[in-house]
N, CA, C and O atoms as a CHARMM CRD file, in Angstrom:
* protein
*
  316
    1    1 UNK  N    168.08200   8.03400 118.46300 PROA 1      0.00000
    2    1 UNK  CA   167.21500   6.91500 118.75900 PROA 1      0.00000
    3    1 UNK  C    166.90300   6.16200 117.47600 PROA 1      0.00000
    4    1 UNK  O    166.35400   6.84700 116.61200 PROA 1      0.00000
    5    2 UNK  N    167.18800   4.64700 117.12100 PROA 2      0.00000
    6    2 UNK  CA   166.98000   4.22900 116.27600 PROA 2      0.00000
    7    2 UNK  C    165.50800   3.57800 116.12900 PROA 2      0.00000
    8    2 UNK  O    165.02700   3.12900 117.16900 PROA 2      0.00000
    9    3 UNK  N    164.75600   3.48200 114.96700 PROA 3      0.00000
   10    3 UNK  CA   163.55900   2.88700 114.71200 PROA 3      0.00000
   11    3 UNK  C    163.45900   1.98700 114.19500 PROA 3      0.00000
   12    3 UNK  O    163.47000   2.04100 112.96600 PROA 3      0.00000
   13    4 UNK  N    163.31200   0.70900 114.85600 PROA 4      0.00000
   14    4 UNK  CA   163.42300  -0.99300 113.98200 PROA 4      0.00000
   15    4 UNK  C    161.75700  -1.35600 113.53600 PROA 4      0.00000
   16    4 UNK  O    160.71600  -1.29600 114.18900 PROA 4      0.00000
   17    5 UNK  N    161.93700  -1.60400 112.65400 PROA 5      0.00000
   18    5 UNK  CA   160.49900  -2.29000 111.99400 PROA 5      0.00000
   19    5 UNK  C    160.86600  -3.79300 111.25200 PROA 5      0.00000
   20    5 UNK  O    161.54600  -3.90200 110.23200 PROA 5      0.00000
   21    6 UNK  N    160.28800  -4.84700 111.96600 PROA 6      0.00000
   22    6 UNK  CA   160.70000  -5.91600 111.00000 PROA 6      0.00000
   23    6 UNK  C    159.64100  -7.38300 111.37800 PROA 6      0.00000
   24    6 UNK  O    159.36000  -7.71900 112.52900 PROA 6      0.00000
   25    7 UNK  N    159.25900  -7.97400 110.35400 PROA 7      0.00000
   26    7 UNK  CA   158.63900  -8.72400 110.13600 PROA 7      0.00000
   27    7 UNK  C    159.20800  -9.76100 109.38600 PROA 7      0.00000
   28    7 UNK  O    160.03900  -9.55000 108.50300 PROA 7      0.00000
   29    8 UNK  N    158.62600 -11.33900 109.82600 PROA 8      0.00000
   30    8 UNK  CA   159.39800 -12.72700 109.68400 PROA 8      0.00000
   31    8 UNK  C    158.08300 -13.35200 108.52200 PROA 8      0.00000
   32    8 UNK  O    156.95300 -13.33500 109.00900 PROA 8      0.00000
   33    9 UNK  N    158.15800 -13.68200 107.61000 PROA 9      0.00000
   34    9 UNK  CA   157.06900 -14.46700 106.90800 PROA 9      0.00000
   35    9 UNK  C    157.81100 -15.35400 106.08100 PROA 9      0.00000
   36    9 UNK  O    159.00300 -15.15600 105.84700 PROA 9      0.00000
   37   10 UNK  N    156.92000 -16.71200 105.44000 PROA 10     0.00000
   38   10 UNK  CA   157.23000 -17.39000 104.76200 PROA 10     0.00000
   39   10 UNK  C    156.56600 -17.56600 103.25300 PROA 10     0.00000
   40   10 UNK  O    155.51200 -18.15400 103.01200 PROA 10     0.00000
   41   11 UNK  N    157.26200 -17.04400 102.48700 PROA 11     0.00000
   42   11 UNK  CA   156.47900 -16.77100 100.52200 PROA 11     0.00000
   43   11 UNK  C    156.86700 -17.96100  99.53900 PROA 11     0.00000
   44   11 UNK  O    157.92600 -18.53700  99.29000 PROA 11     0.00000
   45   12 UNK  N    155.86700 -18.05300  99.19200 PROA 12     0.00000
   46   12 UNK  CA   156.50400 -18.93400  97.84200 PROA 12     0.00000
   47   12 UNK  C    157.62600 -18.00200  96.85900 PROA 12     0.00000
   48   12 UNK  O    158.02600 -16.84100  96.77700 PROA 12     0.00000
   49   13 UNK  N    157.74700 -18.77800  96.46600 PROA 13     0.00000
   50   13 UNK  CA   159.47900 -18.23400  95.47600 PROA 13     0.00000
   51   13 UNK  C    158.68300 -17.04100  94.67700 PROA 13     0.00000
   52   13 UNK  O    159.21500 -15.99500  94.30400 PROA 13     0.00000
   53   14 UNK  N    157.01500 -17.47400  94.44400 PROA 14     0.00000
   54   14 UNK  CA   157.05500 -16.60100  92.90400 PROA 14     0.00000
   55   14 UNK  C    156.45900 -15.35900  93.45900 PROA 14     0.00000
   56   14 UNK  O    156.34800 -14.31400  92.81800 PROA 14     0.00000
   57   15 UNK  N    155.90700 -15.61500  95.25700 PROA 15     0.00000
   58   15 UNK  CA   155.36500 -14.15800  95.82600 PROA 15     0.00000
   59   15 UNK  C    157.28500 -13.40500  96.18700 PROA 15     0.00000
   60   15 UNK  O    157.43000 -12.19400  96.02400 PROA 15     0.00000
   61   16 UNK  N    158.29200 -14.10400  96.55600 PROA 16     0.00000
   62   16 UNK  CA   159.40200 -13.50300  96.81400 PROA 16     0.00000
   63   16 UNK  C    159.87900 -12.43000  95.81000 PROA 16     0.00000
   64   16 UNK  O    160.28900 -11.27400  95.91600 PROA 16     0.00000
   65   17 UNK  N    159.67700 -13.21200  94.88300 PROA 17     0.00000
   66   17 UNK  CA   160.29900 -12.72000  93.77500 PROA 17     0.00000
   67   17 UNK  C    159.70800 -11.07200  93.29600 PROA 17     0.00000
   68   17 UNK  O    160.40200 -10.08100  93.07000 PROA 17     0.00000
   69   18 UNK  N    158.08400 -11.20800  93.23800 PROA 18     0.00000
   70   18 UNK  CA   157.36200 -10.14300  93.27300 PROA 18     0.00000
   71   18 UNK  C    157.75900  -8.95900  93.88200 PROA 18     0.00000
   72   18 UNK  O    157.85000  -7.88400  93.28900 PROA 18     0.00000
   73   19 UNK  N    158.11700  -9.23700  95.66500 PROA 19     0.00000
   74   19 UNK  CA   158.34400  -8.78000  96.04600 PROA 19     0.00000
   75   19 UNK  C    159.79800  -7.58500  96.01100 PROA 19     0.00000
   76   19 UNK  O    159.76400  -6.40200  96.35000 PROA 19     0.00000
   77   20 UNK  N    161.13200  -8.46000  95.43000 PROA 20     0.00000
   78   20 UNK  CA   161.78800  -7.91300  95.05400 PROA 20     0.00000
   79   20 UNK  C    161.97500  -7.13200  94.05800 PROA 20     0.00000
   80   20 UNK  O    162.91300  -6.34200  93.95400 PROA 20     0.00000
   81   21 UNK  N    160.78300  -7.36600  92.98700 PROA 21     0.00000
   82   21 UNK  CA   160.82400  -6.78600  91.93800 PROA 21     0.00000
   83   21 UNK  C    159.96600  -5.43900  92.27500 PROA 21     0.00000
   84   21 UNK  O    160.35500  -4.29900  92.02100 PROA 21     0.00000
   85   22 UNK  N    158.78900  -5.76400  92.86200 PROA 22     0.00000
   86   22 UNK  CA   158.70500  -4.23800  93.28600 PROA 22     0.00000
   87   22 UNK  C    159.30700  -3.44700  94.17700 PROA 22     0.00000
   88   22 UNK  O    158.97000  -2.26400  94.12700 PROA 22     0.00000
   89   23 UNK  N    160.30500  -3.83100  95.18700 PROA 23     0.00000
   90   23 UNK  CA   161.12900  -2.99300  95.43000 PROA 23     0.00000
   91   23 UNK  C    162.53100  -2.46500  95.01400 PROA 23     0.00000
   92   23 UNK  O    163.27600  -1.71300  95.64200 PROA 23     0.00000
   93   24 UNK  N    162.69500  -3.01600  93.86400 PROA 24     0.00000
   94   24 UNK  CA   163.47500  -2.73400  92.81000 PROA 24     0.00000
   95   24 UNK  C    162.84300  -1.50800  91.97800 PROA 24     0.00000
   96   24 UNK  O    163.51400  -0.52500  91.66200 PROA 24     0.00000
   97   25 UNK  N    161.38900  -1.67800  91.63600 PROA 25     0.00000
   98   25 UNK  CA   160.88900  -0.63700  91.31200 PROA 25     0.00000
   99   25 UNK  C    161.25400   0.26500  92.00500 PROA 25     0.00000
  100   25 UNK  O    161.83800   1.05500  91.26300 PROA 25     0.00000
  101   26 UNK  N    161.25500   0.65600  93.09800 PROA 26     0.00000
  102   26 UNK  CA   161.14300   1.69600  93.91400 PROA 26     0.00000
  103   26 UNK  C    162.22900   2.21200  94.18600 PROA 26     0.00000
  104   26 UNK  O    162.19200   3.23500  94.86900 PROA 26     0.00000
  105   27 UNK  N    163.49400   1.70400  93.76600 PROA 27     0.00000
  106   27 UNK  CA   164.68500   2.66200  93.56800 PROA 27     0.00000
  107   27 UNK  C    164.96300   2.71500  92.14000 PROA 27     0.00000
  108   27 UNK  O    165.83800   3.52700  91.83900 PROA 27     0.00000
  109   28 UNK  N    164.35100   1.94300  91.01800 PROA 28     0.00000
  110   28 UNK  CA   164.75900   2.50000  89.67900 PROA 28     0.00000
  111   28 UNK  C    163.82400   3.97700  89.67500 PROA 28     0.00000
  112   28 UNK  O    164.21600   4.86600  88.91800 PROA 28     0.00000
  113   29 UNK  N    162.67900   4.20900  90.46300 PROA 29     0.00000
  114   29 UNK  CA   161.62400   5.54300  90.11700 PROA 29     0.00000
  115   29 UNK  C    162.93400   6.30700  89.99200 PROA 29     0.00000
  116   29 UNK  O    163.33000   6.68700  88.88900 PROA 29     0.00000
  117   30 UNK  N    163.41100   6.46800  90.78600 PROA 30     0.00000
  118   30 UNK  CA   164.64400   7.57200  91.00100 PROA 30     0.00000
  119   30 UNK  C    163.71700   9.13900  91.82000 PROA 30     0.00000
  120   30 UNK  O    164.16500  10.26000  91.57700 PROA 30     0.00000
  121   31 UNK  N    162.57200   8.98700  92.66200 PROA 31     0.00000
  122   31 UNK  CA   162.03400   9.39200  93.38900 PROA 31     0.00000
  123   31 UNK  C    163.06000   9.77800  94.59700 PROA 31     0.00000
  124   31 UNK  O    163.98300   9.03600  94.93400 PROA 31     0.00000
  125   32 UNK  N    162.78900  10.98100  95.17700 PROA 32     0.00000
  126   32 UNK  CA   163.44300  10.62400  97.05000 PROA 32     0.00000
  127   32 UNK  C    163.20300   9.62200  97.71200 PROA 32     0.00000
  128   32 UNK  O    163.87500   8.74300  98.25300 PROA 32     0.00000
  129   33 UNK  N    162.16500   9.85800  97.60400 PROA 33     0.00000
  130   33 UNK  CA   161.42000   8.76400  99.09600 PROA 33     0.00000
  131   33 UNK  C    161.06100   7.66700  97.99200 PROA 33     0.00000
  132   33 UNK  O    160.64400   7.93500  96.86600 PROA 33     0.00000
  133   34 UNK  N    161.32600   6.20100  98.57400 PROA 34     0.00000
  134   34 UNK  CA   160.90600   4.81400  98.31800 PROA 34     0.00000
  135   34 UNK  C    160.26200   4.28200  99.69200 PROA 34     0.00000
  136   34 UNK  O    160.70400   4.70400 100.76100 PROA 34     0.00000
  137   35 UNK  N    159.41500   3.53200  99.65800 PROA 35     0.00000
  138   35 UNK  CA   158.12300   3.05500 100.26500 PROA 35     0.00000
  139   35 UNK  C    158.88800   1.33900 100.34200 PROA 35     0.00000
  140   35 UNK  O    159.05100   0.63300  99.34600 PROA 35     0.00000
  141   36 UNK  N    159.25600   0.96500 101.71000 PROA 36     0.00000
  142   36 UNK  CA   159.15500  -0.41400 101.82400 PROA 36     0.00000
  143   36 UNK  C    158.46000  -0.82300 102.48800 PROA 36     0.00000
  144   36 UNK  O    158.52000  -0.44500 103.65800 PROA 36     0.00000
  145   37 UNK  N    157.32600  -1.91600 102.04900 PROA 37     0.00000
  146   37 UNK  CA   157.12500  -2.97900 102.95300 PROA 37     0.00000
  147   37 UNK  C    157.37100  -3.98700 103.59600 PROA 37     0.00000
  148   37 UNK  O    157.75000  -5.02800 103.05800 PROA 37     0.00000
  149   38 UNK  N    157.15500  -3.81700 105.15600 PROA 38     0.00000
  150   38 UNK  CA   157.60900  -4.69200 105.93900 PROA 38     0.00000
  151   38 UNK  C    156.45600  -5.48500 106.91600 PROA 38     0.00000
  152   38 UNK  O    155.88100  -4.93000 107.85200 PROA 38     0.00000
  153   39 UNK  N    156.31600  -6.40400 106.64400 PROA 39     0.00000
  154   39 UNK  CA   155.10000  -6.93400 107.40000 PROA 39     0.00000
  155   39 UNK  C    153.41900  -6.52200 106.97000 PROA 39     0.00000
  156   39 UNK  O    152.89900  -6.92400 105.92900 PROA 39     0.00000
  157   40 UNK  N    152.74400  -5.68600 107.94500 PROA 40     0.00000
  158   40 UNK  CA   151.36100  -4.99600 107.45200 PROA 40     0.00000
  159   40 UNK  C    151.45700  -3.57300 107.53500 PROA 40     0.00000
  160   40 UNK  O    150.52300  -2.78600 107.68400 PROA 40     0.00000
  161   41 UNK  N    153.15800  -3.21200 107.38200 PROA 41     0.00000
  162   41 UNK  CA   153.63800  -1.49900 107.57000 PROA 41     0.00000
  163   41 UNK  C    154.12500  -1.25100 106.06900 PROA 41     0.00000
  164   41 UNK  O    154.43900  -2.04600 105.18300 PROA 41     0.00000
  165   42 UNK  N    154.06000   0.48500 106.11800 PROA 42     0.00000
  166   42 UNK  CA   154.59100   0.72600 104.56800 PROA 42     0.00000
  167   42 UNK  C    155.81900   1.50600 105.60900 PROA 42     0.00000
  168   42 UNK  O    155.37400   1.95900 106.66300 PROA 42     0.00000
  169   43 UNK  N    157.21800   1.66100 105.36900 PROA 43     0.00000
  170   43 UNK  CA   157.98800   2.27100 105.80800 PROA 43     0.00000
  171   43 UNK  C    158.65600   2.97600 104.79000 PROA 43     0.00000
  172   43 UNK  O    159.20800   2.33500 103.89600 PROA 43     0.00000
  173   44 UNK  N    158.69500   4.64500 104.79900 PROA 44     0.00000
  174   44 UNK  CA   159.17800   5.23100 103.72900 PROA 44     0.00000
  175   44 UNK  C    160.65400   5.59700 104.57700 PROA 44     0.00000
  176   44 UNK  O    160.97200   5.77200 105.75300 PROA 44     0.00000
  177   45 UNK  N    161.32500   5.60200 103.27300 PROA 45     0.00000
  178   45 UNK  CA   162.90700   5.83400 103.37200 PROA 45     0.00000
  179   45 UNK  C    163.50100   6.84700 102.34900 PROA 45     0.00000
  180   45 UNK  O    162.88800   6.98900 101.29100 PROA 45     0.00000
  181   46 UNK  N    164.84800   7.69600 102.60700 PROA 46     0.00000
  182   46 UNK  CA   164.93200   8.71300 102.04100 PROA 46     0.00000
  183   46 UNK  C    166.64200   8.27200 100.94900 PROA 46     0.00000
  184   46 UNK  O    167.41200   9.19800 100.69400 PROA 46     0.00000
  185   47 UNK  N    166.93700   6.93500 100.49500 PROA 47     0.00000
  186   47 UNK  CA   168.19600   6.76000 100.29300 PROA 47     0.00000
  187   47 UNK  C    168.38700   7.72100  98.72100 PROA 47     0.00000
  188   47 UNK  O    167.69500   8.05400  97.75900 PROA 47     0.00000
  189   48 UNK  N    170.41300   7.94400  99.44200 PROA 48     0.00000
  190   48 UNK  CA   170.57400   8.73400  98.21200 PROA 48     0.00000
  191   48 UNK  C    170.92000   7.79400  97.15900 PROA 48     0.00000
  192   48 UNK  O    170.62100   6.60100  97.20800 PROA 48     0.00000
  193   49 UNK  N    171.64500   8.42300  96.07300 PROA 49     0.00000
  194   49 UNK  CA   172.12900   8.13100  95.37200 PROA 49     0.00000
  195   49 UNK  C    173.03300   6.57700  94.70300 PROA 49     0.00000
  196   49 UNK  O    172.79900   5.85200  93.73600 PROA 49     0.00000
  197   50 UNK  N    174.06400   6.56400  95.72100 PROA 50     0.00000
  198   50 UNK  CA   174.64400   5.36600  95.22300 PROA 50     0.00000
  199   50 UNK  C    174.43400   4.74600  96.90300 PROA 50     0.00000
  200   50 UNK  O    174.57200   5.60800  97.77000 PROA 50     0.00000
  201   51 UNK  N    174.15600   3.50700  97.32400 PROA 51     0.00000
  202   51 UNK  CA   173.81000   2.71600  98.10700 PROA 51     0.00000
  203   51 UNK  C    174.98700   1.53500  98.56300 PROA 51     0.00000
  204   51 UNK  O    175.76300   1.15100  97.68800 PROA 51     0.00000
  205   52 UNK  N    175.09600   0.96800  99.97100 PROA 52     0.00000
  206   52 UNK  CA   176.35900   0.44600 100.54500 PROA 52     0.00000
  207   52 UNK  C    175.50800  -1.04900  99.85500 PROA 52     0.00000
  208   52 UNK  O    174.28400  -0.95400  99.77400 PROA 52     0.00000
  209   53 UNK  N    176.06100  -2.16700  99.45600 PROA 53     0.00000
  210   53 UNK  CA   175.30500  -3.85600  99.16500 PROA 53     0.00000
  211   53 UNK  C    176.20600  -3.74900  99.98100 PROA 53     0.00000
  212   53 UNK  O    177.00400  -2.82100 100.11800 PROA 53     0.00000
  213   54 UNK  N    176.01500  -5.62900 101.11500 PROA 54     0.00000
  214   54 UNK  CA   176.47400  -6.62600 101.30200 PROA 54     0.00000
  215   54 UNK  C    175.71800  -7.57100 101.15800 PROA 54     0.00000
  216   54 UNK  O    174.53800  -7.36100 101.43800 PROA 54     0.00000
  217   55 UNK  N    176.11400  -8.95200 100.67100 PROA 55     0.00000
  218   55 UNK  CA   175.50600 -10.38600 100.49900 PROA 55     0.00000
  219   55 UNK  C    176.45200 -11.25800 101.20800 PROA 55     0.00000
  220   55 UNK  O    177.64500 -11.54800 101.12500 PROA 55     0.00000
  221   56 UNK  N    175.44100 -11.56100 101.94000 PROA 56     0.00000
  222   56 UNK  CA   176.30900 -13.13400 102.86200 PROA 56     0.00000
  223   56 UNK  C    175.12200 -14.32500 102.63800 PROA 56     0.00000
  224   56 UNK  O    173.89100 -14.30300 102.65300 PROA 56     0.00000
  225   57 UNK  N    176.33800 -15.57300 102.38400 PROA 57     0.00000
  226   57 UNK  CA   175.34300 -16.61500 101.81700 PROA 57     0.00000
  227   57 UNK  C    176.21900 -17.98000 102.96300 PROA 57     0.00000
  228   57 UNK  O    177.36400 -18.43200 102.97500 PROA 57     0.00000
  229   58 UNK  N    175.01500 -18.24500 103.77400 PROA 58     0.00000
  230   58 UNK  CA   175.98300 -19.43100 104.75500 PROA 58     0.00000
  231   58 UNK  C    175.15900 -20.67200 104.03500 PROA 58     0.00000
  232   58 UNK  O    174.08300 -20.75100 103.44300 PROA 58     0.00000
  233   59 UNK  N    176.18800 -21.58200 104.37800 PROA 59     0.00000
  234   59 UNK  CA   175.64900 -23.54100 103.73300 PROA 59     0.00000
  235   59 UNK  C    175.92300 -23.87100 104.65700 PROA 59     0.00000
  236   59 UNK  O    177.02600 -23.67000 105.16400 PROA 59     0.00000
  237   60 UNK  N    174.99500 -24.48300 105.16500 PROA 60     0.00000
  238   60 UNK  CA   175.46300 -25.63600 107.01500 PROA 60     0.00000
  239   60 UNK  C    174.95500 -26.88600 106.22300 PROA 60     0.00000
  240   60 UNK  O    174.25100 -26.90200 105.21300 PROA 60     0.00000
  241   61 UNK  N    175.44100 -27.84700 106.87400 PROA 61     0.00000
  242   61 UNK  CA   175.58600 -29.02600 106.73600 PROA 61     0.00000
  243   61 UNK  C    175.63300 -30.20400 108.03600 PROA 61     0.00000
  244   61 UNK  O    176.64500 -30.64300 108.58200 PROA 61     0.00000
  245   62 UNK  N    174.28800 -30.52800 108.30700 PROA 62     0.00000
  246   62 UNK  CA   174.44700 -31.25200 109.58800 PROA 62     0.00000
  247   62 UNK  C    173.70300 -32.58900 109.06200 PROA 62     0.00000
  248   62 UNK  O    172.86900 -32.71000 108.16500 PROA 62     0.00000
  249   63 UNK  N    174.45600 -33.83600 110.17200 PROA 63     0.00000
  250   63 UNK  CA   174.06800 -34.90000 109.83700 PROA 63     0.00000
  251   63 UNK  C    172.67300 -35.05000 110.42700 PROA 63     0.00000
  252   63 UNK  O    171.81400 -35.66000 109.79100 PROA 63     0.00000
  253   64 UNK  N    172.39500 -34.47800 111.70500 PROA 64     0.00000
  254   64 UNK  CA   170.61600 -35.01200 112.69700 PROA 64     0.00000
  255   64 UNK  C    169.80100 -33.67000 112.01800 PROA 64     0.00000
  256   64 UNK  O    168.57400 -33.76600 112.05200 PROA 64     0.00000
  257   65 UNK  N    170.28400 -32.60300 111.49000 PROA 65     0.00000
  258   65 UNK  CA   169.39200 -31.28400 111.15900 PROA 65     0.00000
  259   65 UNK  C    169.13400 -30.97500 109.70200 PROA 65     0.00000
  260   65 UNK  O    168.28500 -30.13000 109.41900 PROA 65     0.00000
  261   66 UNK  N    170.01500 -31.79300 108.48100 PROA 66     0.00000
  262   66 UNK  CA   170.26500 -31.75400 107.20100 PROA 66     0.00000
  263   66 UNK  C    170.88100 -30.61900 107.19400 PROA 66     0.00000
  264   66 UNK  O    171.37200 -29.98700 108.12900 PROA 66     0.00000
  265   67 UNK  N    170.80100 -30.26900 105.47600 PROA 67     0.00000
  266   67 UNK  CA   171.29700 -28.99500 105.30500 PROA 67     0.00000
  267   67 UNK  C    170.41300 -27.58400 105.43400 PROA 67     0.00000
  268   67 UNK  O    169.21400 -27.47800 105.17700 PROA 67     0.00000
  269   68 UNK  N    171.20500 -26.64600 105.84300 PROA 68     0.00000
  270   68 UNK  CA   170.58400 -25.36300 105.45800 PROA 68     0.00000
  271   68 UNK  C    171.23200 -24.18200 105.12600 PROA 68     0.00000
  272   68 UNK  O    172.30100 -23.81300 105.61100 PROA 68     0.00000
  273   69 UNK  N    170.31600 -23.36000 103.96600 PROA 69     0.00000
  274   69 UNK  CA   170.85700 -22.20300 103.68600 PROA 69     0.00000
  275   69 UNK  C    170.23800 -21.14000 103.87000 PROA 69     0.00000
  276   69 UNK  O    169.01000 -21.05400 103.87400 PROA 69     0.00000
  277   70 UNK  N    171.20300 -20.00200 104.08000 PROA 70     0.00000
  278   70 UNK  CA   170.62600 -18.53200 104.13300 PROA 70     0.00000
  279   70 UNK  C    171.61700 -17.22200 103.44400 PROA 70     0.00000
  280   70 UNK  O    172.79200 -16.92900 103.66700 PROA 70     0.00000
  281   71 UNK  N    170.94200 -16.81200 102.83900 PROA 71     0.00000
  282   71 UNK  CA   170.94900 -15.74500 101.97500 PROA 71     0.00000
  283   71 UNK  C    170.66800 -14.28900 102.84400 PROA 71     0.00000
  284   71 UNK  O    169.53600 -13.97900 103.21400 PROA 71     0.00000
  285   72 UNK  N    171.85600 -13.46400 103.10200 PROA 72     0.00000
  286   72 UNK  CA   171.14800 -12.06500 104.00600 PROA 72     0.00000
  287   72 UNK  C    171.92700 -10.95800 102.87100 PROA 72     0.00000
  288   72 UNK  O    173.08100 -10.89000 102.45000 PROA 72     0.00000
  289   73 UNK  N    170.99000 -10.35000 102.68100 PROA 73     0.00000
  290   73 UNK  CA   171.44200  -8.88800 102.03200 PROA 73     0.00000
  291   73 UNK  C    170.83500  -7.88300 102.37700 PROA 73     0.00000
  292   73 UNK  O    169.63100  -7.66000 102.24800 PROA 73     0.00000
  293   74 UNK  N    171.86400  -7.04000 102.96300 PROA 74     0.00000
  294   74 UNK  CA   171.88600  -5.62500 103.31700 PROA 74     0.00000
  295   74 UNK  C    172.51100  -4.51200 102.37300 PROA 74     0.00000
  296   74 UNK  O    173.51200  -4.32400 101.68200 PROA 74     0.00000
  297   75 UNK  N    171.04400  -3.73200 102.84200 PROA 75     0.00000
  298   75 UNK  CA   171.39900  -2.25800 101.99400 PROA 75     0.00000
  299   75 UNK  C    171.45300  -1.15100 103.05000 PROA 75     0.00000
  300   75 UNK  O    170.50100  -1.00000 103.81600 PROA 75     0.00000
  301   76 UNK  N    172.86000  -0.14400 103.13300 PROA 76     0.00000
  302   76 UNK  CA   172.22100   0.64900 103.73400 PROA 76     0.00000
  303   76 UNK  C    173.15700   2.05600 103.57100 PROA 76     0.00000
  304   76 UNK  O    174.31800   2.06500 103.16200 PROA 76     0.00000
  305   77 UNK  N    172.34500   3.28300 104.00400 PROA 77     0.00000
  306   77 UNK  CA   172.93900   4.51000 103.46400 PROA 77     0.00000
  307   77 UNK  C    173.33400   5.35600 104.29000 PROA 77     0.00000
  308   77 UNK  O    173.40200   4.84900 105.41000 PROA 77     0.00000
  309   78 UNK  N    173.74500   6.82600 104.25900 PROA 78     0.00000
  310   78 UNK  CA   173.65400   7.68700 104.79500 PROA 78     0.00000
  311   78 UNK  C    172.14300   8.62900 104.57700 PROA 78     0.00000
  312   78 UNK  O    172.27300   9.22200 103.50600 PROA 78     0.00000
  313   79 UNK  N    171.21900   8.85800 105.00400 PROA 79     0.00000
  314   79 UNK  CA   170.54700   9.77200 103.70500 PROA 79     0.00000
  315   79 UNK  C    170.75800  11.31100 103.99300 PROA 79     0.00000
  316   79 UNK  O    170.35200  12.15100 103.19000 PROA 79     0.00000
């Protein structure tokens, strides 16, 4: 049975950024367990060692909608 936790918000660049940086913290600890937040939840996770990246970056381009971009990166493991 899988357990989804996920939350949609909108940050300024310099709360984003924060954000990544402390969860960057949380796999340099080199701890087991890292603590993510998601929304008004702390979700602890058990990843090992070396970790799967993907980055997908789409550019749309519409004439009635302008442009838009999105940035998705996934991490994910066995633990």
């Amino acid at each position: 049975m899988a357990q989804r936790t996920t939350a949609d918000e909108t940050l300024p660049r310099e709360e984003l950024a924060a954000y990544f940086t402390d969860l960057a913290a949380e796999f340099e600890q080199g701890d087991e367990e890292i603590t993510v937040p998601v929304g008004n939840k702390n979700v602890s996770l058990d990843p090992p060692q070396n970790i799967d990246l993907s980055v997908e970056v789409v550019e749309r381009s519409s004439m009635l909608r302008g442009n838009r971009e999105t940035v998705e990166i996934e991490l994910s493991w066995k633990p």
